[in-house]
C-alpha positions in Angstrom: -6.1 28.1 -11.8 -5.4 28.7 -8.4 -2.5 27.6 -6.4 -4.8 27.1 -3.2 -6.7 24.4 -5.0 -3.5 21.7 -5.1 -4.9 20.3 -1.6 -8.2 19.4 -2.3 -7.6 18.2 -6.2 -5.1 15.8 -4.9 -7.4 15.0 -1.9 -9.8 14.1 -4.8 -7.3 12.1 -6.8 -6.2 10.2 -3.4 -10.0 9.1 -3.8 -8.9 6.5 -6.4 -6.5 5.3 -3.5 -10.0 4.3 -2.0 -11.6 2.7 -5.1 -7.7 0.7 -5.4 -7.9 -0.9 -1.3 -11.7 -1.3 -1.7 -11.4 -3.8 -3.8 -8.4 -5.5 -3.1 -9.4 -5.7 0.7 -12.9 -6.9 0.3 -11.0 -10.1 -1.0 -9.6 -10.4 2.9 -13.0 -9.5 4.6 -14.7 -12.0 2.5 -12.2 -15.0 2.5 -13.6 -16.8 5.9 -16.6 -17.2 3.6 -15.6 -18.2 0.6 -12.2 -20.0 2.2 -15.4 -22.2 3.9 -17.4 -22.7 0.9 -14.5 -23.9 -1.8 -12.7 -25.8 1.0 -9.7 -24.1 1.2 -7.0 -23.7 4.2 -4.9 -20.9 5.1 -1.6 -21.9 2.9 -4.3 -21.9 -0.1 -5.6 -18.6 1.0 -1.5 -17.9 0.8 -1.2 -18.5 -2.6 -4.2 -16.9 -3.6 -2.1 -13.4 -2.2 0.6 -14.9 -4.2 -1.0 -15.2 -7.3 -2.3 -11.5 -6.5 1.4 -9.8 -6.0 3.5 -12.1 -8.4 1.6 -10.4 -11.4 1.8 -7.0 -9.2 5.4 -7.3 -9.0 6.0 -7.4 -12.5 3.4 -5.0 -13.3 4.3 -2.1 -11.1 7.4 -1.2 -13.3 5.5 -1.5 -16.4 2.6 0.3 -15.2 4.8 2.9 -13.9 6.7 3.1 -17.2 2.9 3.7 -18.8 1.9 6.2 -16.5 5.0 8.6 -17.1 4.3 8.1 -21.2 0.4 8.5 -20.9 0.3 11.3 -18.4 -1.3 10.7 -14.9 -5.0 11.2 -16.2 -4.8 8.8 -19.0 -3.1 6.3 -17.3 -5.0 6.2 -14.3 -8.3 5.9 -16.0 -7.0 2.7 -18.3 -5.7 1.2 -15.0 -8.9 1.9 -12.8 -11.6 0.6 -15.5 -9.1 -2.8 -15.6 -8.7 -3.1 -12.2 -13.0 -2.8 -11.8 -13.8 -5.2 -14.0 -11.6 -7.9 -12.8 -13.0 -7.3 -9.5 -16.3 -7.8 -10.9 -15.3 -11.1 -12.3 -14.1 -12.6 -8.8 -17.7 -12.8 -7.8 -18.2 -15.6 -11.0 -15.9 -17.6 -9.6 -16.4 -21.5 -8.4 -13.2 -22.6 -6.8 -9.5 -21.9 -6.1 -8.1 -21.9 -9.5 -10.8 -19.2 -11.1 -10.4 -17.0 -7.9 -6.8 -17.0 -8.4 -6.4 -16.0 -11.9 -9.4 -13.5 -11.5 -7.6 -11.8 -8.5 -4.3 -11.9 -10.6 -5.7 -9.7 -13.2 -7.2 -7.3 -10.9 -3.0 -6.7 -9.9 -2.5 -5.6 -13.2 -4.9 -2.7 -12.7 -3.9 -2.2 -9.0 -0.2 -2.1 -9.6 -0.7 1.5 -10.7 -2.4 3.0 -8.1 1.0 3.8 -5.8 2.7 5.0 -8.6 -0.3 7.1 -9.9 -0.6 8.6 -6.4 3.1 9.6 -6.2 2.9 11.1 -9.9 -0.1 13.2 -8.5 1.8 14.7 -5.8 4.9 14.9 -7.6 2.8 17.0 -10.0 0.7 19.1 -7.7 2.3 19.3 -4.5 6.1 21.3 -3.2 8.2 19.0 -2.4 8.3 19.7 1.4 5.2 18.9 0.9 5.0 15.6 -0.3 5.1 13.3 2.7 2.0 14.8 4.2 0.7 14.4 0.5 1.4 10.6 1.1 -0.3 10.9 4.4 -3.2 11.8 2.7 -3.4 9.0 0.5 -3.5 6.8 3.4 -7.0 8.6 4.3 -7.8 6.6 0.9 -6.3 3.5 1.6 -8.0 3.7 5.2 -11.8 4.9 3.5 -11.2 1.7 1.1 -10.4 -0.8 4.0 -12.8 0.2 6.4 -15.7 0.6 3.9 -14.4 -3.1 2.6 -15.3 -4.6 5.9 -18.9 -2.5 6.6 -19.5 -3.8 2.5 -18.6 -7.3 3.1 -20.3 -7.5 6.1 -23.4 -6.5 4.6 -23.8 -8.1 1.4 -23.0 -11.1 3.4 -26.2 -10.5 5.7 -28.0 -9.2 2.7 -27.0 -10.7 -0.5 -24.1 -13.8 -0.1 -20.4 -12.7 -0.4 -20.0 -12.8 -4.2 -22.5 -9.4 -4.3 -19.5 -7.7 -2.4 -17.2 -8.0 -5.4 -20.1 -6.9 -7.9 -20.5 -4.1 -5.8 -17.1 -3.0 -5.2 -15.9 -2.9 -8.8 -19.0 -0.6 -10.2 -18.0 2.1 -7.7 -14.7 2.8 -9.5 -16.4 4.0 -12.1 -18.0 6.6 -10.4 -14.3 8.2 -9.9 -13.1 8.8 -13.3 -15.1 12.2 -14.2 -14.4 13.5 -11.0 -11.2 13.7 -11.6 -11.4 14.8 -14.7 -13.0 17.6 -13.9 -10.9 18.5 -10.8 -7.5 18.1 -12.6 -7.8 21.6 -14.6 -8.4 23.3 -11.0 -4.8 23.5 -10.0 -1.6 24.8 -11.4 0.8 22.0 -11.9 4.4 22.8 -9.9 7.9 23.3 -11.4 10.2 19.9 -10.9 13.5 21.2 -8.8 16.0 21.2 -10.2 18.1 18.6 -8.2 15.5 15.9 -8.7 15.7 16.2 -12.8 17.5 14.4 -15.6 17.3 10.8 -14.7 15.5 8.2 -16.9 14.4 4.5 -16.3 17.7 2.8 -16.9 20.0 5.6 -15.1 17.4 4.8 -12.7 17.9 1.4 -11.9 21.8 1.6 -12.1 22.3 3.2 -9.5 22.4 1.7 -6.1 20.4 4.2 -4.1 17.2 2.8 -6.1 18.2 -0.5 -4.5 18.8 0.8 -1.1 14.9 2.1 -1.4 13.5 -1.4 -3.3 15.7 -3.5 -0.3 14.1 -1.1 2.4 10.9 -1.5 1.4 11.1 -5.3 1.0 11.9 -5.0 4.5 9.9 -2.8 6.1 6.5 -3.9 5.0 6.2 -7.4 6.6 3.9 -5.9 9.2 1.9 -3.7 6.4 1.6 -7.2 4.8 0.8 -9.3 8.2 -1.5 -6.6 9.7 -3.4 -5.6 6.3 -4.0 -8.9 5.2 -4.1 -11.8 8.0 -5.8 -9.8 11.0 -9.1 -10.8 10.9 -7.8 -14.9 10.3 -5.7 -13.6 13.7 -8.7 -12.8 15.6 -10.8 -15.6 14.1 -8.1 -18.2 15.1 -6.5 -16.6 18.4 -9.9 -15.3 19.8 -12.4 -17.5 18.3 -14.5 -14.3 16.4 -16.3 -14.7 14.0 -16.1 -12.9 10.0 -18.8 -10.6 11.4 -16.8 -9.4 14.1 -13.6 -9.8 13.1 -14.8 -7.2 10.3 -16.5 -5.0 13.1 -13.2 -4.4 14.6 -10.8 -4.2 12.0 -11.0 -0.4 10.5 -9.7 0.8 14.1 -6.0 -0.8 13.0 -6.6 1.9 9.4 -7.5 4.8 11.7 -4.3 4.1 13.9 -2.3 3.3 10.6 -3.8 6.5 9.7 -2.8 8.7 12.4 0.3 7.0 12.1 1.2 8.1 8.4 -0.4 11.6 9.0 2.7 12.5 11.7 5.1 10.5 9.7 5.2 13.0 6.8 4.4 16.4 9.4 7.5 14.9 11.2 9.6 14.8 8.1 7.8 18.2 6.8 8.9 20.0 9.9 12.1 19.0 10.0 13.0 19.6 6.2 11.2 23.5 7.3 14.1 23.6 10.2 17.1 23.1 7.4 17.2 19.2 7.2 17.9 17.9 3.5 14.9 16.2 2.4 16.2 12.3 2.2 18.2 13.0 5.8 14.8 14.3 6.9 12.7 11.4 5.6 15.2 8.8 6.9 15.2 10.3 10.1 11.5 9.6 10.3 12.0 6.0 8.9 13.8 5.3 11.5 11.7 6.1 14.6 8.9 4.0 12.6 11.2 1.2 12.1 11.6 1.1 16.4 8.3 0.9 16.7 7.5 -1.7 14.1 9.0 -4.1 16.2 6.2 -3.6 18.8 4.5 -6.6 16.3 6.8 -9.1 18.6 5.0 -8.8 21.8 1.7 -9.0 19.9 1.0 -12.5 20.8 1.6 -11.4 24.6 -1.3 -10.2 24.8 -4.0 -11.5 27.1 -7.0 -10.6 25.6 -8.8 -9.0 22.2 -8.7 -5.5 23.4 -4.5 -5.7 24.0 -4.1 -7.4 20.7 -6.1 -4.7 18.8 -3.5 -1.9 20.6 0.0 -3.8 20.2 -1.1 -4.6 16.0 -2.6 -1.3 15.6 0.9 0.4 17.5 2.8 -1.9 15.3 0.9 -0.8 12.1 1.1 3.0 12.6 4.8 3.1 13.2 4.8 1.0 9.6 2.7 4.0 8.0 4.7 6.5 9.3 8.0 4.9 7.8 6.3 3.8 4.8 4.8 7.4 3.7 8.7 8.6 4.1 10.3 6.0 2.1 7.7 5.7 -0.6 8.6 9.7 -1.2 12.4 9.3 -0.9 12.9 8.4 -4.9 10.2 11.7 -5.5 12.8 13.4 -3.9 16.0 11.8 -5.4 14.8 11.6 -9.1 11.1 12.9 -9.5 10.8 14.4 -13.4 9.3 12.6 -15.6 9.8 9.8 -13.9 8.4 9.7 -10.4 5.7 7.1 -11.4 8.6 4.5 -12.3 10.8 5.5 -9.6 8.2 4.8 -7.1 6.8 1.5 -9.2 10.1 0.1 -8.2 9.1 0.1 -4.6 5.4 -1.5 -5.1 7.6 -4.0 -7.2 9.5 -5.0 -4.1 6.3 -5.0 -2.2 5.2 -7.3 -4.8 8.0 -9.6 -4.1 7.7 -9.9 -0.7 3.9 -10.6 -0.4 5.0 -13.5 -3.4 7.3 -15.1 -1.1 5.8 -13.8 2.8 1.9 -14.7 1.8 2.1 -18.6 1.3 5.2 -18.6 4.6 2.5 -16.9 6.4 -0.4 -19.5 5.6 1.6 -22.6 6.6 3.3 -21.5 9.2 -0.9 -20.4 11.0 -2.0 -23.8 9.7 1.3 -25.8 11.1 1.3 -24.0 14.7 -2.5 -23.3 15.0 -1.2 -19.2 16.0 0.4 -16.4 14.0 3.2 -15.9 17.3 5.8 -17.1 15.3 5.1 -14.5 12.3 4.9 -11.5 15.0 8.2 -11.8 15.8 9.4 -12.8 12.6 8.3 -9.3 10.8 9.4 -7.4 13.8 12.9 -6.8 13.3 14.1 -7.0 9.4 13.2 -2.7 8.6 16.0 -2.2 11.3 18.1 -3.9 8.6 16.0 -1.7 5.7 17.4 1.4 7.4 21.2 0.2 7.8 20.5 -0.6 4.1 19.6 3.2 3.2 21.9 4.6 5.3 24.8 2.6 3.6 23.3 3.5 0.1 22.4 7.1 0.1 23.2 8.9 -2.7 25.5 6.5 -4.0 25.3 6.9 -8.1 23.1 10.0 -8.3 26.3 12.0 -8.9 27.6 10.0 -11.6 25.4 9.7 -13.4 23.1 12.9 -13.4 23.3 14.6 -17.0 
């Protein structure tokens, strides 16, 4: 096996990144369709993201749990096949209440694919290396959100919006013996030895894990804003249509993109100057979490073209925090259990879309605008980083065997 390969086999196994924002996002480029065709406003469209991360929430440590016991090729294949046949079965649905528990099961699937990702680097990549190894799983996330709206948009010209889910679920399939075969062209690396000899319950005792969960609770109000209400925001603010709206939207993933992809060099080269990894990585955090709260002068802007630069500004600073703090408990704990570590953190993001997504909903239906929400996501991850900063390494001493 050769050592040069790691890049390119994880590039491959970031893939299933793609297949995992596929299809949840071609839920949000299709809901001005079927949100007019079942009748249903933008709280309902809330809880329907509710439904989504209340099951994700508890399924991401579970899932995680799984993934560390079943290895990451096992695990990833049971969780991909579920999460592409629930997608499947969102097209047979008539109304709110089928839609809902469809999408719910398709979290059960989808809670893996963050913990999956970060067992893949954690198994294939150095561990200076790791943040740009998050980076490139947002090239995933970014292929499976733009190619959501260009798949919506034409089934819906073609072929009605329900074809987009039948679509979208078959193509996971076509994934799994890819992998397979590109899994046995790279050596797996050594863990370090600082990162070793924690389990699940040392895990969650001590209060570093917290710091990371209550940071990432924090941070990711704009991820969730951005990722999930910007077409509604463009449809409602600018008077777009789906169409459009869905024209315009994979520019935010190439920023967000950009964005991530200098958030883990950044951390990379200063971890190559002498920084410890975390200090590195929260460093980074930081300068992402001053420009997330660019999201408050978002509904200053005059016209479409200012709105697309101040959410997409907004967004990237979000990625480049994000692909530091989802690799901060690789760093702390990794092992044998970097897939639970990191689970913990899609958990919290599971939590906060449960409570932010129906918040968001009422608060566009009851002022007609998403202002209010701008500034409301703006300035909580400056409270995420006083957070980490207050909890670092706190526990991991104690109770290291």
């Amino acid at each position: 096996m050769n050592e040069k390969n790691r890049w390119w086999v994880v590039a491959i196994f970031y893939l299933s990144s793609s297949v995992n924002y596929l299809d949840r996002s071609i839920l949000n480029a299709l809901s001005p369709e079927f949100m007019k065709e079942f009748h249903l406003s933008y709280e309902q469209f809330g809880w329907i993201q509710t439904a989504f991360y209340l099951v994700y929430m508890i399924s991401s440590p579970l899932m995680g749990w799984f993934l560390d016991r079943a290895g990451l090729n096992v695990g990833t294949t049971v969780a991909l096949t579920w999460w592409s046949l629930a997608g499947i079965a969102r097209g047979l649905t008539g109304g709110l209440a089928s839609l809902v528990t469809a999408h719910g099961f398709v979290a059960v699937g989808e809670s893996a694919g963050i913990p999956s990702t970060a067992k893949a680097a954690q198994t294939y990549l150095r561990q200076e290396e790791r943040a740009v190894g998050s980076s490139m799983s947002q090239i995933g996330l970014v292929i499976g959100m733009t190619a959501s709206a260009f798949l919506a948009n034409f089934c819906i010209e073609h072929w009605g919006w329900r074809s987009a889910f039948f679509v979208a679920g078959w193509l996971g399939f076509l994934w799994i013996p890819l992998w397979f075969w590109a899994s046995k062209k790279a050596p797996k690396q050594v863990a370090s030895k600082e990162s070793t000899g924690y389990d699940a319950k040392q895990i969650l005792r001590m209060p570093q894990t917290w710091g990371f969960i209550l940071a990432n609770i924090l941070s990711l109000g704009i991820f969730s804003l951005w990722t999930t209400w910007t077409n509604h925001y463009f449809v409602r603010t600018f008077h777009f249509t789906t169409i459009e709206a869905n024209q315009i939207s994979p520019i935010l993933q190439y920023v967000g993109l950009a964005g991530s992809f200098l958030g883990g060099w950044a951390s990379m080269r200063l971890m190559k100057s002498g920084w410890a990894p975390l200090n590195a990585r929260r460093r980074i955090y930081l300068f992402g979490v001053l420009g997330m709260m660019i999201s408050a002068t978002v509904p200053l802007a005059p016209d479409p073209t200012w709105a697309m630069i101040l959410i997409s500004l907004s967004y990237g600073a979000s990625s480049a925090a994000s692909v530091n703090l989802y690799t901060m408990p690789l760093d702390a704990y990794g092992g044998s259990s970097a897939a639970f570590a990191v689970s913990l953190l899609t958990a919290g993001y599971g939590f906060l879309q449960l409570v932010i997504s129906p918040l968001i909903g009422k608060v566009a239906d009851q002022y007609n605008s998403f202002a209010p929400v701008c500034v409301a996501v703006a300035f909580p991850p400056l409270l995420g980083y006083l957070i980490l900063e207050w909890t670092k390494g706190r526990g991991t001493q104690t109770l290291r065997t």
